[in-house]
C-alpha positions in Angstrom: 184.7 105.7 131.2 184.0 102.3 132.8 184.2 103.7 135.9 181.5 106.4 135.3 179.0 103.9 133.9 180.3 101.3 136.6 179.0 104.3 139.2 175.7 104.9 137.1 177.4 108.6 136.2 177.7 108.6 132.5 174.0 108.4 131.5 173.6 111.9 133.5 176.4 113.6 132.4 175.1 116.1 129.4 179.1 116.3 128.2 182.2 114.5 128.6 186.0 116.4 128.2 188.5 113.6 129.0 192.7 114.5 127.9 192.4 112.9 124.9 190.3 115.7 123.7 192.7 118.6 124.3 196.3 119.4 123.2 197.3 121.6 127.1 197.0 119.6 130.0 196.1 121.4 133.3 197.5 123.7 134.6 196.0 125.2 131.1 192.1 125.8 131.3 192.0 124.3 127.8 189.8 121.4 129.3 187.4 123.5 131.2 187.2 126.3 128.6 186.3 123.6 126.1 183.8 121.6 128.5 181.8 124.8 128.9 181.7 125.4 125.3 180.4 122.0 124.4 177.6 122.0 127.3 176.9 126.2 125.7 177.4 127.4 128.7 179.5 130.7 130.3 182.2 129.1 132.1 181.5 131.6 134.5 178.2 129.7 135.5 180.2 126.2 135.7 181.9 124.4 138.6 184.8 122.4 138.6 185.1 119.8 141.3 188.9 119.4 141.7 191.6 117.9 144.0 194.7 118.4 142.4 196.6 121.6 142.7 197.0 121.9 138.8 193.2 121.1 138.5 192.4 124.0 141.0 194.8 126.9 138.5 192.9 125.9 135.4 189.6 125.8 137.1 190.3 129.6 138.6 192.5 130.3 135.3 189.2 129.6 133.4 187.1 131.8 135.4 185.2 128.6 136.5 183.5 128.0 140.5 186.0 126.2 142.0 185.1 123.5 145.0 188.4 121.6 146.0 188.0 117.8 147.5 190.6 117.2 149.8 192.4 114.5 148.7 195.6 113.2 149.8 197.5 116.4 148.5 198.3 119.2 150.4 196.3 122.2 148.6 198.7 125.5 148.2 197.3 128.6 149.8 
């Protein structure tokens, strides 16, 4: 979190899902399922902004919009 407020992020941000709040780690869509709950929102009408290959199956897994950033990791077809 001291990074997001460090950025001036975290005052915008209407919810927060960080691993401590979930039991399955990605490749699960536990997070994201549980992100679009607490905003009361169809995860269907949320994005996921993601640039690790795990992060990219739970965002699709979820039934989320899914915009990759490349990073440094190759992204599997």
């Amino acid at each position: 979190m001291e990074n997001l407020t460090a950025a001036g992020i975290l005052p915008k941000l209407n919810a927060l899902m960080c691993g401590d709040d979930i039991e399955k780690s990605k490749p699960d869509p536990q997070i994201f399922l549980r992100g679009a709950q607490k905003l009361s929102t169809p995860i269907e009408c949320c994005a996921v902004v993601e640039d690790a290959p795990a992060g990219i199956e739970a965002g699709l897994r979820a039934g989320a919009k899914v915009f990759i950033v490349p990073g440094l990791l190759e992204i599997p077809e």
